[in-house]
Residue, then its C-alpha position, 0 to 999 in steps of 0.5 A: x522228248x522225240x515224238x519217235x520214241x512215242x510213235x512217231x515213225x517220222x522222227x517228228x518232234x511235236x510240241x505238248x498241248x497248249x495248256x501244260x495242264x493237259x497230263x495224263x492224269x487230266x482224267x477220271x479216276x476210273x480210267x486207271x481203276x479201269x487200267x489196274x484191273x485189266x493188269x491185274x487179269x492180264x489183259x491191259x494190252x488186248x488190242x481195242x478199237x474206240x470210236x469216238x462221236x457225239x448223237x445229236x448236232x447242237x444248237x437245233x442244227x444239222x450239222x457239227x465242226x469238228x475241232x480239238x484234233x491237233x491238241x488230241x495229237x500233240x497230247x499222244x504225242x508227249x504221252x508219259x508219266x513221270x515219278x511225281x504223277x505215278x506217286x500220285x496215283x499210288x496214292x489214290x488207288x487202295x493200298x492193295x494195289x500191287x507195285x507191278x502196276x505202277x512199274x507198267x505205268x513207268x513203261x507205257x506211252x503211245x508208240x503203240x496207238x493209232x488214231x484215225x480221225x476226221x480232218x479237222x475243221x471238217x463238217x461231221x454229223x451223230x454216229x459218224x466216229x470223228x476219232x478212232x483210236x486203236x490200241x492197247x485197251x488200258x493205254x487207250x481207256x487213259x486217253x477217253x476223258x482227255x481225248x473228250x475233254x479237247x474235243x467237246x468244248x472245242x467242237x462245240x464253240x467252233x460250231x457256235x462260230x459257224x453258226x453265227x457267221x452264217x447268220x451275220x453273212x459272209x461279208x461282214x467282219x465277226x471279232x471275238x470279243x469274250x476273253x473276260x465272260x468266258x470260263x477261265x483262261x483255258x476257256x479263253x484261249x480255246x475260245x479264241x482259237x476255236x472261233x477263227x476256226x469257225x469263221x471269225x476274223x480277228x479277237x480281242x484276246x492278245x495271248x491268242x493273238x500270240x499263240x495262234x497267229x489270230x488277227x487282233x482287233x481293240x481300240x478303247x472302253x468308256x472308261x477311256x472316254x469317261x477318264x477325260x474332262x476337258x480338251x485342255x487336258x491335251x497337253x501335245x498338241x501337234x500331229x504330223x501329216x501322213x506323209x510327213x510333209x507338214x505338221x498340224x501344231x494344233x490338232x485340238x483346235x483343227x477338230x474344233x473348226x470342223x466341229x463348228x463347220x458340221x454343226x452349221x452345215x445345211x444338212x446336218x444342223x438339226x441333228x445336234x447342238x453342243x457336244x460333250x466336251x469330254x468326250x471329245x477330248x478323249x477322241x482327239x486324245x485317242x487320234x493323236x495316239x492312234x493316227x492310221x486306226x482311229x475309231x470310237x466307241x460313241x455311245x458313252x454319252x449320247x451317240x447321235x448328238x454327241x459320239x457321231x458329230x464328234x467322231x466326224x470332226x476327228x475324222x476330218x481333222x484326220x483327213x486334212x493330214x492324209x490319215x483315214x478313220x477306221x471308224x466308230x463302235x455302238x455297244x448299246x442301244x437301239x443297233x438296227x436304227x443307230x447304225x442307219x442314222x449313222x450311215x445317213x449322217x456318214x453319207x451327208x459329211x462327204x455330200x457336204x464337204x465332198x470327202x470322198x469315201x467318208x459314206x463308208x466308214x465303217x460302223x462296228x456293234x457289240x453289246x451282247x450279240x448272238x445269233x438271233x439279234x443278228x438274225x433280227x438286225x438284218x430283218x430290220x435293216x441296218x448298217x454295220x460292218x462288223x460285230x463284236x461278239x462275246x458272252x454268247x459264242x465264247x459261253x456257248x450260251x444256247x447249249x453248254x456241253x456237245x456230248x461227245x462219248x467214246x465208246x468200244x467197238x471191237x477188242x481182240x477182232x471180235x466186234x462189240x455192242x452197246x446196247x440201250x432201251x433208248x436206240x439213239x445211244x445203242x453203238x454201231x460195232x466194229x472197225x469202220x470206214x467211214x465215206x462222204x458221197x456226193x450227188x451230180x450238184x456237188x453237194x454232199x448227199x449221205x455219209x455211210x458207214x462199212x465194214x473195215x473190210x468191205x469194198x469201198x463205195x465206187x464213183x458211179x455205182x449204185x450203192x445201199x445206204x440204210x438208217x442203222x436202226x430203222x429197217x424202213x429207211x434206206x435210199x440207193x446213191x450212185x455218187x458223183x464223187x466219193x471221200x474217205x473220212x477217217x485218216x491216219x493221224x498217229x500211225x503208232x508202230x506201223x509204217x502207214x503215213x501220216x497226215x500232216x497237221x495244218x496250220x490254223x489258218x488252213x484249217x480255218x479255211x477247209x471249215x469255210x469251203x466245207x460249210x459253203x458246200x452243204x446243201x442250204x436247207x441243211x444249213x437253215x436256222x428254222x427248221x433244217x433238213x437233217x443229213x442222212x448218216x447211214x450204214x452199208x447193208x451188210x454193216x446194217x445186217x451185222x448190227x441186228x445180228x450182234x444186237x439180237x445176240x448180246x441182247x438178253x431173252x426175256x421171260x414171261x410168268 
């Protein structure tokens, strides 16, 4: 289908979702009760405004990624119903239903909508909508459940990526490591997906690899190393320079002399006595496959007196024929202690045998890692490169859902409220625009809210900010620097432009310079500064003014 039959002024085709299974019937069964009944009364094509947003950061943090936008665009994008799922429906809604119903639902796409959202991979705080989405009511109230469903989960293990990668630092390697604990195939891919864009370098998981251009990163299990008995199971012995320029007939045998040759030295003959044999098996085994990228897990049998002085004899044996180790992987024990001794025994290899570099190899740890072991190894100190993480970030452990709504606030001009007894869920009303101002050190100082048709805040001029709902809070700001936040994405019929969909690595990097932007104590783990979100004065006097109105009087007897 041409994506200009369905709104689209471009004439761009934009591909379905990534998961075929995102149809318009992935939604609750009240949205199309929802749709027959404003049918019936003739309203499905009043025109309403949805803001959709979360009200509170996850995690015990101050701030949020939005992620989930390019396959919110691409589902509108496809919008139709075909026979078979429009039989369905019939079939689930009372037999009362009148055929006229299902005949609008043969007609409906998205050429109508627009949707204005937050640049994805963006930095976003509660209250502020990260979409908003305008059209006619009952075509938009099909698009709530889909429009959550791919941006809660991908919102929240993009911000569960950052987070993490801010507690490793910015120069160690994150690997994405948990394909088999995460919830499915769909929460594997978008797992994937959604923590390179949080800042994760590379993943395990190959269909991702192939879907979205994510580096991959793997070498071998303990299975692999516990498969092997003997060295005498290696049957092809022989391996060729680097260069090409000689050839090593007995590979097995070259490893085995420098094993020796560690074993004896001065400096490292106390550490160890003999190593398991099989492991070493299983190391040559893996060199010979894997030349250019060796690197062991060293931890099946015993990762001091065994997985590390076998790993250096490969290494070295690799080093004799022009090849370097990648190096080695803990997945257990004691990381902090391990990856130091590790770094130690590194550092007397290339004291000793003068190999130059060798101090650096690098060490990788895995093991059930999340944000407070990483926070904990680098207050004890340690050695590691690069982590592999898995369970924690893919699960979101810490917190299981985001709690993004989408509710309306404006049908027909005319602006509504949602009102609660707890004031964190009373909505702010109408069609808004929403701004990120920016103080004299670059940082971002308060995102605001107004008016549609309010006049934007101006570099330079001074500007009220006040809490929507506490009279008491409120600050001037005189910006340095303003930035609209809500862009057009899906211009439906109309002739405004449209942004471009960015390529994930793009994306993955506007996520990057936005985090580097905030202010560090909105960024901390304990205890950080919330960000102020707030409304323009008139906006804040319009909420109380509609909520005062819609708001019952009650009566005292």
């Amino acid at each position: 289908m041409e994506a200009k039959s369905n709104g689209d002024v471009s004439g761009r085709v934009l591909d379905g979702p990534t998961n075929p299974m995102v149809t318009p019937l992935l939604t609750d069964l009240y949205q199309f009760t929802m749709a027959y009944a404003y049918w019936k009364a003739g309203k499905q094509n009043e025109r309403a405004v949805f803001d959709l947003y979360f009200r509170k950061n996850p995690f015990g943090g101050e701030y949020t990624i939005f992620a989930g936008l390019e396959e919110c665009i691409k589902f509108i994008a496809n919008f139709r119903m075909s026979e078979d799922e429009i039989s369905f429906i019939r079939e689930c809604l009372p037999s009362s239903c009148e055929d006229g119903f299902f005949n609008y639902l043969r007609g409906i796409d998205c050429s109508d909508v627009e949707v204005y959202a937050v640049s994805e991979g963006s930095v976003v705080f509660p209250k502020v909508p990260l979409v908003r989405v305008e059209g006619p009511i009952a075509v938009v109230q099909l698009l709530e459940t889909p429009f959550l469903n791919l941006i809660n989960y991908a919102s929240l293990v993009a911000t569960n990526a950052a987070r993490h990668r801010f507690v490793a630092g910015k120069s160690k390697l994150l690997l994405e490591f948990g394909l088999r604990r995460a919830q499915g195939p769909d929460g594997g891919i978008g797992a994937s997906k959604y923590c390179y864009l949080g800042g994760f370098d590379a993943t395990s998981n190959v269909a991702a690899g192939k879907l979205f251009g994510i580096p991959l990163r793997g070498t071998h299990s303990h299975a692999f190393v516990s498969s092997y008995m003997s060295p005498d199971e290696i049957i092809d012995k022989s391996l060729q320079s680097r260069d090409g320029s000689t050839s090593c007939e007995d590979f097995v045998s070259l490893v085995q002399s420098w094993l020796s040759k560690i074993r004896w030295s001065n400096s490292l003959n106390e550490i160890f006595g003999e190593t398991n044999q099989s492991e070493l098996a299983a190391f040559v085994s893996y060199a010979l496959a894997f030349p250019n990228s060796f690197l062991a897990l060293v931890d099946t049998y015993d990762v001091m007196r065994s997985g590390i002085p076998n790993f250096c004899a490969v290494a070295l044996a690799l080093n004799d024929l022009g090849y370097k180790a990648g190096g080695i992987r803990l997945d257990s024990g004691d990381l902090a202690y391990l990856s130091s001794e590790t770094r130690k025994f590194f550092c007397a290899i290339e004291k000793e045998f003068g190999v130059s570099g060798f101090g650096k190899t690098g060490i990788t740890a895995s093991n059930d890692l999340n944000e407070e072991t990483l926070d904990a190894l680098n207050k004890q100190g340690h050695e590691v490169d690069a982590f592999g993480i898995g369970t924690n970030v893919v699960t979101c452990y810490a917190q299981a859902a985001l709690g993004c709504v989408f509710k309306l606030v404006e049908i027909n001009d005319q602006p509504r409220i949602k009102l609660s007894e707890d004031v964190s869920k009373v909505s702010i009303p109408c069609k808004k625009r929403c701004f990120r101002l920016f103080g004299r050190e670059g940082y971002p100082l308060v995102d605001i809210m107004t008016g549609e048709n309010e006049p934007p805040p101006k570099v330079g001029e001074r500007i009220l900010c006040r809490h929507p709902f506490n009279e008491s809070k409120r600050a001037y700001v005189v910006p340095q620097r303003v930035e609209e936040l809500l862009k057009c994405y899906w211009p439906g019929s109309t002739e405004r432009p449209r942004e471009e969909l960015l390529p994930l690595k793009e994306i993955r990097q506007r996520c990057i310079d936005q985090l580097e932007q905030m202010r560090p104590d909105h960024m901390r783990r304990l205890n950080p500064t919330p960000y102020k979100v707030s409304v323009s004065a008139k906006l804040y006097d319009f909420i109380h003014f509609l909520w005062l109105n819609e708001a019952p009087v009650g009566e005292l007897q």
